[in-house]
PDB file of N, CA, C and O in Angstrom:
ATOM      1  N   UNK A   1       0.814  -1.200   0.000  1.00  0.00           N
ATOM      2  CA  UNK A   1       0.000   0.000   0.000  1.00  0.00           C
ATOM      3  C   UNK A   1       0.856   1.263   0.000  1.00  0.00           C
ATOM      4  O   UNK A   1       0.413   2.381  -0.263  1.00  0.00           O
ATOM      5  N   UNK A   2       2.175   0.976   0.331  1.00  0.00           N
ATOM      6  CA  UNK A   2       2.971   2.157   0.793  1.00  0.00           C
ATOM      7  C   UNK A   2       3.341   2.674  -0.370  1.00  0.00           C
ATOM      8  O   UNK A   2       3.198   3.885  -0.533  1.00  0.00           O
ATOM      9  N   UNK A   3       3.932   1.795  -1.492  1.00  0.00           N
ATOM     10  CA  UNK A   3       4.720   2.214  -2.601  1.00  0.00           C
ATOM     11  C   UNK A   3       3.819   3.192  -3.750  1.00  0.00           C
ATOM     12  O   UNK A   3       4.409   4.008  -4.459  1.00  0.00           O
ATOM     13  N   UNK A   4       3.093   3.093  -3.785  1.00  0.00           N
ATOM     14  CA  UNK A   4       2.023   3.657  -4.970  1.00  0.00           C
ATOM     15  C   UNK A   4       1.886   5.966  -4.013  1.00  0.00           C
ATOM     16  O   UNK A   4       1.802   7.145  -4.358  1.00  0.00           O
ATOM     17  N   UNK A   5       1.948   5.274  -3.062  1.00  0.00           N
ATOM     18  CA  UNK A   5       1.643   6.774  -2.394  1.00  0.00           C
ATOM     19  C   UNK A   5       3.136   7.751  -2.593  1.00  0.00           C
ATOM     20  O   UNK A   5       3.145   8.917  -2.986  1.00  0.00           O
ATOM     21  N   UNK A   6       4.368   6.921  -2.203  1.00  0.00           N
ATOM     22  CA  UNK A   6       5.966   7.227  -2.730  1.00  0.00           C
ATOM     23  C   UNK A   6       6.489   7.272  -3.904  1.00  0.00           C
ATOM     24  O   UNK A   6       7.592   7.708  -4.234  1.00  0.00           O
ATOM     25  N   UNK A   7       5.555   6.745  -4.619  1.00  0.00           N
ATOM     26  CA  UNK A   7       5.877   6.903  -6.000  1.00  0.00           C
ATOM     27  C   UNK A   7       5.158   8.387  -6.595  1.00  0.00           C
ATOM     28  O   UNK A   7       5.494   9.294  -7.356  1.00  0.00           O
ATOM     29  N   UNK A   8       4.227   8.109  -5.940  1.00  0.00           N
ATOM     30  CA  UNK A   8       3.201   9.412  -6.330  1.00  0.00           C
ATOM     31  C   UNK A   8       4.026  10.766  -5.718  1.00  0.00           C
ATOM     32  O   UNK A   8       3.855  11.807  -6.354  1.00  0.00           O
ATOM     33  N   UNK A   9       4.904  10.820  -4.531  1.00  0.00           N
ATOM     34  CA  UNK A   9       5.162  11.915  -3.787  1.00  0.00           C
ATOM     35  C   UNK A   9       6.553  11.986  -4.548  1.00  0.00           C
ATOM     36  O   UNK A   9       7.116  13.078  -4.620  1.00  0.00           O
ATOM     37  N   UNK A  10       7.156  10.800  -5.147  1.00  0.00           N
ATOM     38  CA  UNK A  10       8.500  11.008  -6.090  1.00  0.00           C
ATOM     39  C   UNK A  10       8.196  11.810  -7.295  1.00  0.00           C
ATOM     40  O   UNK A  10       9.124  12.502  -7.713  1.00  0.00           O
ATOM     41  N   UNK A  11       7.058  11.849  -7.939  1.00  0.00           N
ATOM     42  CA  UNK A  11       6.835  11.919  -9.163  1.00  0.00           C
ATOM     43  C   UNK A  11       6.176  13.696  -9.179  1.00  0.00           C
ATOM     44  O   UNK A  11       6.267  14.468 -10.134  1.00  0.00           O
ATOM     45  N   UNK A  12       5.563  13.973  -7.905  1.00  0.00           N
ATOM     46  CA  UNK A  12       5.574  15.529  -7.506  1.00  0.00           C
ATOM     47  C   UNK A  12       6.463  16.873  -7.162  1.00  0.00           C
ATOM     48  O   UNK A  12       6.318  18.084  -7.000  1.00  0.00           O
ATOM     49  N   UNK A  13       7.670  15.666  -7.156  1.00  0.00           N
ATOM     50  CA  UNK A  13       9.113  16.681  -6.943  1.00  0.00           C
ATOM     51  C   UNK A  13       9.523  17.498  -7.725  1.00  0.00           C
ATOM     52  O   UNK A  13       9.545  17.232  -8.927  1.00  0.00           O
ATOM     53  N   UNK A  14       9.990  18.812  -7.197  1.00  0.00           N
ATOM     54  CA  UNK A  14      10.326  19.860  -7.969  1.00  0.00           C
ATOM     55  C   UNK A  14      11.758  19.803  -8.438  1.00  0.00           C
ATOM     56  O   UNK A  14      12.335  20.748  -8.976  1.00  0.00           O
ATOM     57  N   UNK A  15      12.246  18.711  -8.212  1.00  0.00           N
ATOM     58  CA  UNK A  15      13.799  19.122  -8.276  1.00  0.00           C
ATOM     59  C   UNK A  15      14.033  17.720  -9.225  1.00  0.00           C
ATOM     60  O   UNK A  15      13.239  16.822  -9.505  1.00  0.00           O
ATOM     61  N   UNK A  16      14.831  17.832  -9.433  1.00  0.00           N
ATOM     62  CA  UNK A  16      16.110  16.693 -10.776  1.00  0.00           C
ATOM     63  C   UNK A  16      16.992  16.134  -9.777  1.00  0.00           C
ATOM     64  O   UNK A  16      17.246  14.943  -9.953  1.00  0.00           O
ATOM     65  N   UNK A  17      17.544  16.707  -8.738  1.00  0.00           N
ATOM     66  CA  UNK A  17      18.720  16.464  -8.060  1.00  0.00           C
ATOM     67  C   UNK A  17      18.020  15.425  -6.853  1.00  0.00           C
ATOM     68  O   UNK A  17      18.210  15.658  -5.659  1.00  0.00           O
ATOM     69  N   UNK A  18      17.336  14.460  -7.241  1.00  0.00           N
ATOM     70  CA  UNK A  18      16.906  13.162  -6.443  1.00  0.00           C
ATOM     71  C   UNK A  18      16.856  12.269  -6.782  1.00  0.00           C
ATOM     72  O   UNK A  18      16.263  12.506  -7.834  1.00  0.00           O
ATOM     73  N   UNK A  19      17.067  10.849  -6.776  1.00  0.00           N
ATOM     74  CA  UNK A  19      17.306   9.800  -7.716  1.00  0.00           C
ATOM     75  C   UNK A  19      16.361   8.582  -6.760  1.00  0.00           C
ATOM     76  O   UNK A  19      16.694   7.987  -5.735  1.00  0.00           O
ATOM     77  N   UNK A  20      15.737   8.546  -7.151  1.00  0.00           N
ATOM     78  CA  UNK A  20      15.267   7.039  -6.406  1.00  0.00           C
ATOM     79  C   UNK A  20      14.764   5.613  -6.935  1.00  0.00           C
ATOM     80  O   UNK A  20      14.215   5.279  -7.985  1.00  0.00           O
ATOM     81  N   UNK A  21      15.169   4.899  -5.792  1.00  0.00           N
ATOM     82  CA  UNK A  21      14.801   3.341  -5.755  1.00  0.00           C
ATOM     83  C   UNK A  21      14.659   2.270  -5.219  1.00  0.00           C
ATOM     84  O   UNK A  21      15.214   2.127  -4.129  1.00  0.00           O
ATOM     85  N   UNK A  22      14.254   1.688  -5.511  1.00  0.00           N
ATOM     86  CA  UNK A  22      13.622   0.173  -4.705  1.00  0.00           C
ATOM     87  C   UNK A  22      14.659  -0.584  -4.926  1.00  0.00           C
ATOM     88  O   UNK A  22      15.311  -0.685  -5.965  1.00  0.00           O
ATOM     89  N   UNK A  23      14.866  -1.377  -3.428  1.00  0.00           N
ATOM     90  CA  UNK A  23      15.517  -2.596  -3.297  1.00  0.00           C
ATOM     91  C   UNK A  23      14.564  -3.605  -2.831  1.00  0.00           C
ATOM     92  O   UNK A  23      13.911  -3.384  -1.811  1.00  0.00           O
ATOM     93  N   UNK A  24      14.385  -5.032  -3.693  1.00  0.00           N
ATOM     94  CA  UNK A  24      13.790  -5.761  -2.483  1.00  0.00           C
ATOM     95  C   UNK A  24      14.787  -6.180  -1.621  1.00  0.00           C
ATOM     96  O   UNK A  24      15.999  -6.123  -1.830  1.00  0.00           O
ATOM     97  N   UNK A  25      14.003  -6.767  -0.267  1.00  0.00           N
ATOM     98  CA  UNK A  25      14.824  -6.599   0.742  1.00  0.00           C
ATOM     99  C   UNK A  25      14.948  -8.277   1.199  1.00  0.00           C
ATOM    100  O   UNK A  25      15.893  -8.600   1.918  1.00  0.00           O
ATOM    101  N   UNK A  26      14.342  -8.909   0.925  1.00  0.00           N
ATOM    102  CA  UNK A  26      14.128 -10.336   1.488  1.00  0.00           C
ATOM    103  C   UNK A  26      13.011 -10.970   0.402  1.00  0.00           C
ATOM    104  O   UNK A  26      11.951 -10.959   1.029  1.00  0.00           O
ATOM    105  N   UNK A  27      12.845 -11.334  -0.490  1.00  0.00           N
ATOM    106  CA  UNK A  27      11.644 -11.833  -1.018  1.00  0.00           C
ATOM    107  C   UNK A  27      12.102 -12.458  -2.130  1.00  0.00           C
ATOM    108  O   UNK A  27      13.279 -12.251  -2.429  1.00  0.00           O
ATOM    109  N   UNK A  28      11.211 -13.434  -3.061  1.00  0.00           N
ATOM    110  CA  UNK A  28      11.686 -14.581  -4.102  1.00  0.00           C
ATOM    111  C   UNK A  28      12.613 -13.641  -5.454  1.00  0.00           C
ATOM    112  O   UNK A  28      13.417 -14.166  -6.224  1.00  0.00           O
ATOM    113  N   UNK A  29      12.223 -12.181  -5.443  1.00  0.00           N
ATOM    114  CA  UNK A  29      12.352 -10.951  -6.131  1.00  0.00           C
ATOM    115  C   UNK A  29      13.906 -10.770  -6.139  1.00  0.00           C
ATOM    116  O   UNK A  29      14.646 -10.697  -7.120  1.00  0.00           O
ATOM    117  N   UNK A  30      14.241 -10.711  -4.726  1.00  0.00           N
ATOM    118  CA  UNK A  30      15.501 -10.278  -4.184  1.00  0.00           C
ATOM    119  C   UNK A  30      16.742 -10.918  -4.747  1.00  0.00           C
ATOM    120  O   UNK A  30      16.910 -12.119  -4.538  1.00  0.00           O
ATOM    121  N   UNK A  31      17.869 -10.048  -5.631  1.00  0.00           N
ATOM    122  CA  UNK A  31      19.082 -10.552  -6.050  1.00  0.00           C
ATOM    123  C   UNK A  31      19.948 -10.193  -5.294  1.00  0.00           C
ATOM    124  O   UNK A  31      19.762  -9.295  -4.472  1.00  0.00           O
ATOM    125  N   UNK A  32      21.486 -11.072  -5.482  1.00  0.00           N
ATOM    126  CA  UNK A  32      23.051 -10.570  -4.798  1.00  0.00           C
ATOM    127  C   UNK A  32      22.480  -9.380  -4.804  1.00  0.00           C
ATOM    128  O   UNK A  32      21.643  -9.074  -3.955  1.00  0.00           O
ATOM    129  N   UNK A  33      22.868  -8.564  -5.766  1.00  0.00           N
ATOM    130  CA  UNK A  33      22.930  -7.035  -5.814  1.00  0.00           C
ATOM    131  C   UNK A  33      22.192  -6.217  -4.606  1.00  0.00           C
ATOM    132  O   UNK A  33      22.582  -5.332  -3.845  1.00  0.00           O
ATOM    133  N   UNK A  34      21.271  -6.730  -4.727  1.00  0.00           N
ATOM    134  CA  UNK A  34      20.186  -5.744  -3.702  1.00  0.00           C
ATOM    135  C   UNK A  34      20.233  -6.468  -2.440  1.00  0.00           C
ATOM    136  O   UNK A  34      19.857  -5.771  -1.497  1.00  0.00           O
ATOM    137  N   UNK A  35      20.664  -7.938  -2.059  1.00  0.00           N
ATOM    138  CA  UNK A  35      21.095  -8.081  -0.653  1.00  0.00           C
ATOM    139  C   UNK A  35      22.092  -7.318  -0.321  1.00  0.00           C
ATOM    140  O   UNK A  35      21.988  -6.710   0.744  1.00  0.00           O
ATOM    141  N   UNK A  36      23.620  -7.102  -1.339  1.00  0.00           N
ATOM    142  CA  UNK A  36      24.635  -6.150  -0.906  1.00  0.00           C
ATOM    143  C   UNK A  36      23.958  -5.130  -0.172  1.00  0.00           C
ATOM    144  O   UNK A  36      23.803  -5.067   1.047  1.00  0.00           O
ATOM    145  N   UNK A  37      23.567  -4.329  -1.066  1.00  0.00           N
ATOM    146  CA  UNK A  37      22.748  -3.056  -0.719  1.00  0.00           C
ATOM    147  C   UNK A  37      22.097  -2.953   0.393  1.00  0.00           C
ATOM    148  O   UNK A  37      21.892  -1.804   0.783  1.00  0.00           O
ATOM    149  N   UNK A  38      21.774  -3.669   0.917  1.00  0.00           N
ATOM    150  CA  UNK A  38      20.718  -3.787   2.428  1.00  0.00           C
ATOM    151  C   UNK A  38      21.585  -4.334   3.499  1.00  0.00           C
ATOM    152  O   UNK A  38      21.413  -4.122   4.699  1.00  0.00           O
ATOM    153  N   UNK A  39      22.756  -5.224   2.852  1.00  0.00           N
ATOM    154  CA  UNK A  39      23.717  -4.974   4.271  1.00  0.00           C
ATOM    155  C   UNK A  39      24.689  -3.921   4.061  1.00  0.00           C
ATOM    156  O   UNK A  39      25.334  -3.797   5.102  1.00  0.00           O
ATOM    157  N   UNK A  40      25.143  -2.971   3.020  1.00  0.00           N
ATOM    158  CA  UNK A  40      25.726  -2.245   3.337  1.00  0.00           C
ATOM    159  C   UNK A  40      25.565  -0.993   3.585  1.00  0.00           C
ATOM    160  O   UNK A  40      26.353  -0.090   3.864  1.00  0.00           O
ATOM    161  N   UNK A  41      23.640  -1.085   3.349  1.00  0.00           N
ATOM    162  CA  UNK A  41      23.684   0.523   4.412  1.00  0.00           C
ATOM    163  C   UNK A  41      22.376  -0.148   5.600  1.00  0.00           C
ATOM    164  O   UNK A  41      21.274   0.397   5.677  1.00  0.00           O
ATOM    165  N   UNK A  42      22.733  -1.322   6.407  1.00  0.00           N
ATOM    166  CA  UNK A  42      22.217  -1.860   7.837  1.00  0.00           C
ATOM    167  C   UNK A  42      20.319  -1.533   7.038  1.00  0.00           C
ATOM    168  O   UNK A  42      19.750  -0.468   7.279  1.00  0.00           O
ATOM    169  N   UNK A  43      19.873  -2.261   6.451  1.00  0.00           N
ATOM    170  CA  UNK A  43      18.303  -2.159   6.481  1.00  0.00           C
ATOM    171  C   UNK A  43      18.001  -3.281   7.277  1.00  0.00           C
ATOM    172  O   UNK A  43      18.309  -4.320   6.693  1.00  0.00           O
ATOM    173  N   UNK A  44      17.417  -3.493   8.615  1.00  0.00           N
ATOM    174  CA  UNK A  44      17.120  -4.031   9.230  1.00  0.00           C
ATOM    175  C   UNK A  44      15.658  -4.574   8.650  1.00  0.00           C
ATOM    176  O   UNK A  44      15.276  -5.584   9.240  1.00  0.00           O
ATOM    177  N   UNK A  45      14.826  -4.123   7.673  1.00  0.00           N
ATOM    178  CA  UNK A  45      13.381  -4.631   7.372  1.00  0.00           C
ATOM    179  C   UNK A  45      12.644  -4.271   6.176  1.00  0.00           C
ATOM    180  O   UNK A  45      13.170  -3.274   5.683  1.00  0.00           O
ATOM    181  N   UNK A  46      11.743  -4.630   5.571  1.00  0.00           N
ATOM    182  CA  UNK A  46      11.590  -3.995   4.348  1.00  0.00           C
ATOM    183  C   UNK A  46      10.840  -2.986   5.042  1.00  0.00           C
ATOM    184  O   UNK A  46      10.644  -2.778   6.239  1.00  0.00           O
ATOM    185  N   UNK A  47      10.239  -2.049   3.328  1.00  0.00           N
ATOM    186  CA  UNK A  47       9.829  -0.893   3.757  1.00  0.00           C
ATOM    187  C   UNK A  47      10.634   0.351   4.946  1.00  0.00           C
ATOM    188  O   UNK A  47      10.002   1.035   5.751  1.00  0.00           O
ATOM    189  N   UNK A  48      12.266   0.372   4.739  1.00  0.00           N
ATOM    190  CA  UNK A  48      13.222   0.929   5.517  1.00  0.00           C
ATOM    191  C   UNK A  48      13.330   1.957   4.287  1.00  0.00           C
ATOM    192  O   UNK A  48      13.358   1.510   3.140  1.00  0.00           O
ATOM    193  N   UNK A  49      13.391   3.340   4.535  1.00  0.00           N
ATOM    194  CA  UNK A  49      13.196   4.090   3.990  1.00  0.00           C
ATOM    195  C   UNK A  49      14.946   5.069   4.128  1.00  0.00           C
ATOM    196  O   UNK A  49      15.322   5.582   5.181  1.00  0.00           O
ATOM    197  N   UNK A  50      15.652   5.105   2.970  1.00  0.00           N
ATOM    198  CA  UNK A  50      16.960   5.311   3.453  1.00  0.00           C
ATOM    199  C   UNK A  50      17.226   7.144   2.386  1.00  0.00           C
ATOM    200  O   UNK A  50      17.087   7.389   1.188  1.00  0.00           O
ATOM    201  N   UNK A  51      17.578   7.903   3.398  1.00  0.00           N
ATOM    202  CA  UNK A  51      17.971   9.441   2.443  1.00  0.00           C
ATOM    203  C   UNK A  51      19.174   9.708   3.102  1.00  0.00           C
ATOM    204  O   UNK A  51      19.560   9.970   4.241  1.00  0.00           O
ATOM    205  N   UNK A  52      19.762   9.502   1.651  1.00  0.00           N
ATOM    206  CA  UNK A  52      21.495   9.862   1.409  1.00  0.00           C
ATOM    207  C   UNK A  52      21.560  11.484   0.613  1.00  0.00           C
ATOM    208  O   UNK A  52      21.165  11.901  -0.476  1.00  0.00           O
ATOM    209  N   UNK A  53      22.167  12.015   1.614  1.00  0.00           N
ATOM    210  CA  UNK A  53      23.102  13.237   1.142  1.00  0.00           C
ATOM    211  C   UNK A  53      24.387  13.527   0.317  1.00  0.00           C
ATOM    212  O   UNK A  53      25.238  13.191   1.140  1.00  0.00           O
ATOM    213  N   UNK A  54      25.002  13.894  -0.669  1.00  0.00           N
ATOM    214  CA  UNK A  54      26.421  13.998  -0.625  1.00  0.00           C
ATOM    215  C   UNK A  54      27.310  12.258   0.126  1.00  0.00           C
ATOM    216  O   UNK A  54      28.382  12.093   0.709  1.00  0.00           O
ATOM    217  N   UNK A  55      26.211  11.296  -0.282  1.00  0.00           N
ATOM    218  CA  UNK A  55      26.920   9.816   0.098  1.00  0.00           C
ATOM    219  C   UNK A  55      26.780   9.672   1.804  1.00  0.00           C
ATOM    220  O   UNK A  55      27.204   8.693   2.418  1.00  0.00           O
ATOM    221  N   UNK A  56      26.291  10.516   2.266  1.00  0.00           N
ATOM    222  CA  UNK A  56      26.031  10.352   3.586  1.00  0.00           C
ATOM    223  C   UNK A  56      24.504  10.139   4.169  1.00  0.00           C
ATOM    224  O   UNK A  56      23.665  11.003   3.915  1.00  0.00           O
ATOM    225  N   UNK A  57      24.136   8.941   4.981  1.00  0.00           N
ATOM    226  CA  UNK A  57      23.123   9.190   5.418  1.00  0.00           C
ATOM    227  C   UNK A  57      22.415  10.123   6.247  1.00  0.00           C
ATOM    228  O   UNK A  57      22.824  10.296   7.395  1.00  0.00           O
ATOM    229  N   UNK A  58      20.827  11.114   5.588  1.00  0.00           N
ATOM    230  CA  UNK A  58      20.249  11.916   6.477  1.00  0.00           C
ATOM    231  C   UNK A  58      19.245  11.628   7.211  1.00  0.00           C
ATOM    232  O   UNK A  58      18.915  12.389   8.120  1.00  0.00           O
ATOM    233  N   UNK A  59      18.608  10.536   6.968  1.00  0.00           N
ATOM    234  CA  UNK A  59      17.254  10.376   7.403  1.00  0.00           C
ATOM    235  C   UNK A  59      17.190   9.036   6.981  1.00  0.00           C
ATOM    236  O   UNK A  59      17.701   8.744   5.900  1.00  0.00           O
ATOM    237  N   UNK A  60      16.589   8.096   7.733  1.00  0.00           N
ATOM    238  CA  UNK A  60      16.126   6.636   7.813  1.00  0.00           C
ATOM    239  C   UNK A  60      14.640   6.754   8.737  1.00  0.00           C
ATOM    240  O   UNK A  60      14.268   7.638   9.508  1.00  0.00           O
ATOM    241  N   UNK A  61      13.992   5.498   8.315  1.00  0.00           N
ATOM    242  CA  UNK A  61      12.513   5.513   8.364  1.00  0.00           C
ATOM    243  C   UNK A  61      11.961   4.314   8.419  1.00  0.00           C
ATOM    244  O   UNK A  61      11.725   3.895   7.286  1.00  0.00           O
ATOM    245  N   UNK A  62      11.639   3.544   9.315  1.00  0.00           N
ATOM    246  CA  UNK A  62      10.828   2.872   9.485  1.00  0.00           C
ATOM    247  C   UNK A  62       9.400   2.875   9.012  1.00  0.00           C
ATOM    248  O   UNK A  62       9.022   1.952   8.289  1.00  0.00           O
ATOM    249  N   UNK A  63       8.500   3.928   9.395  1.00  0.00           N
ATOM    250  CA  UNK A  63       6.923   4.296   9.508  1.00  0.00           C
ATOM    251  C   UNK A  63       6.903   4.130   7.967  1.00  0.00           C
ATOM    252  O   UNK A  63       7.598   4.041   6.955  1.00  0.00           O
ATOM    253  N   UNK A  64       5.698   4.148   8.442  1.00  0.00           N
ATOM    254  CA  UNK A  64       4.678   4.441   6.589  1.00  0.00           C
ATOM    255  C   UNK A  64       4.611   5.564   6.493  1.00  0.00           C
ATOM    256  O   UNK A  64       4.369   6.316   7.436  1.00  0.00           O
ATOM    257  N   UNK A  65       4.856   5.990   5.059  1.00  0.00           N
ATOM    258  CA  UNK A  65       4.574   7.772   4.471  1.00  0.00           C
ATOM    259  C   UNK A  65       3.820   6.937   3.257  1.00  0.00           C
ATOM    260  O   UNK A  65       3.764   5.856   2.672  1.00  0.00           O
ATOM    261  N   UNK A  66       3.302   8.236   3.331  1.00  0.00           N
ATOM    262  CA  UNK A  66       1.623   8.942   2.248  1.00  0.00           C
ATOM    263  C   UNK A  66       2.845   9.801   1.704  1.00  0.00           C
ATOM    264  O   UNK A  66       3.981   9.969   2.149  1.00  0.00           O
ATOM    265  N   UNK A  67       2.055  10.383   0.343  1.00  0.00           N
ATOM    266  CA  UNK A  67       2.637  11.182  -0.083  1.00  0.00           C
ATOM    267  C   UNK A  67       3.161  12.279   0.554  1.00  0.00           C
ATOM    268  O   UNK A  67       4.320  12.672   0.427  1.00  0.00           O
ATOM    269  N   UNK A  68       2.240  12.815   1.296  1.00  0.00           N
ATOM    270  CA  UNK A  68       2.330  13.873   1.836  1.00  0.00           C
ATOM    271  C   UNK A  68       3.823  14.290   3.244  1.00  0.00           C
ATOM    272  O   UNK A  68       4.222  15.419   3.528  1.00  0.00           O
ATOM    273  N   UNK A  69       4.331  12.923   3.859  1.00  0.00           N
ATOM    274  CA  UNK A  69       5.060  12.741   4.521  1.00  0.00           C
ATOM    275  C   UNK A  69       6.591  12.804   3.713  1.00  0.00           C
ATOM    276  O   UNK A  69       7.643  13.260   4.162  1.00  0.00           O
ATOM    277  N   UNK A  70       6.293  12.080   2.141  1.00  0.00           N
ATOM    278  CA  UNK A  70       7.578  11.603   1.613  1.00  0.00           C
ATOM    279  C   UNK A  70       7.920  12.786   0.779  1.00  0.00           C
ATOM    280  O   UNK A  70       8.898  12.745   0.032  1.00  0.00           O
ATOM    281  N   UNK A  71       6.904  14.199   0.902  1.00  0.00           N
ATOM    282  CA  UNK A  71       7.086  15.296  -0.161  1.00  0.00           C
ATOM    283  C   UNK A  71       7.963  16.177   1.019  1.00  0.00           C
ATOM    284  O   UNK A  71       8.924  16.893   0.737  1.00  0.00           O
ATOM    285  N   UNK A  72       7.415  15.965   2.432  1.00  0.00           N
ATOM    286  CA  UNK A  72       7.376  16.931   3.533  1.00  0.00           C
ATOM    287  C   UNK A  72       9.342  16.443   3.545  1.00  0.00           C
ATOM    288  O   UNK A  72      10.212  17.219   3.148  1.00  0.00           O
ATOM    289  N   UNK A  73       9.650  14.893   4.146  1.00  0.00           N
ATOM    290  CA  UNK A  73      11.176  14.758   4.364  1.00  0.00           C
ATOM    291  C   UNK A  73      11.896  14.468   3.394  1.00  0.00           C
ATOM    292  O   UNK A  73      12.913  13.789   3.534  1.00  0.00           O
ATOM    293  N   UNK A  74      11.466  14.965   2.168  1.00  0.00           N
ATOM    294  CA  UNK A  74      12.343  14.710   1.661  1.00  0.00           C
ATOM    295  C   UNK A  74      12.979  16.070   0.750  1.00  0.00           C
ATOM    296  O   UNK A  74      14.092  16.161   0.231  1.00  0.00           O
ATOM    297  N   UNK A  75      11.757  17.157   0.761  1.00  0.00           N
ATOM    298  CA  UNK A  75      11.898  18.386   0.915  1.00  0.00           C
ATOM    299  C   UNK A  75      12.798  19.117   1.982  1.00  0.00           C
ATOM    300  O   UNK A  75      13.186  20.246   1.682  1.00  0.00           O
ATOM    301  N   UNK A  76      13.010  18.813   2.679  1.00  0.00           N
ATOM    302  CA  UNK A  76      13.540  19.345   4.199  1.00  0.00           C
ATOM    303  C   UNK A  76      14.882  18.855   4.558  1.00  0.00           C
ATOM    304  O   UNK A  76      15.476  18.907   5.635  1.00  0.00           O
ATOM    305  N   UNK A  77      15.265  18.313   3.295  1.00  0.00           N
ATOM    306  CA  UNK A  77      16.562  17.831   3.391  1.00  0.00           C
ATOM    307  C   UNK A  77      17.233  18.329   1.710  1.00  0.00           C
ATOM    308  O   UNK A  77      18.420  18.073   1.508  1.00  0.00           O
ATOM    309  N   UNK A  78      16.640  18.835   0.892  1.00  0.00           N
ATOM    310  CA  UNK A  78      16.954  19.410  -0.041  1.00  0.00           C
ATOM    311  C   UNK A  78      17.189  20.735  -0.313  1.00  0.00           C
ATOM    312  O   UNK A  78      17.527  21.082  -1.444  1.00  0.00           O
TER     313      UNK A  78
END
């Protein structure tokens, strides 16, 4: 339910300078590649919501965001 609302709040962004994407995290879906990825920036669960700065992490996320949450932090870090 979560992804359709983040996609929607990705696709409202005013800016170019954001890049996003899905890893699966555990599921029949899930390749090497994207297990790397989830142990090398610690995703403890799916739906872990990860915002990198300049290669640095700013914000990690557990909760569910609506659009309205994923326009609000991810604005506020741009």
């Amino acid at each position: 339910m979560e992804q359709p609302e983040v996609i929607k709040g990705f696709d409202s962004l005013n800016s170019s300078d954001v890049v996003g994407f899905r890893v699966s995290f555990n599921d029949s879906d899930t390749d090497d590649d994207e297990k790397q990825l989830a142990k090398q920036f610690k995703i403890p669960y799916q739906h872990t919501k990860l915002i990198l700065k300049n290669g640095q992490e700013v914000k990690r996320s557990g909760d569910q965001w609506d659009k309205e949450t994923f326009l609000k932090e991810v604005n506020s870090i741009l």
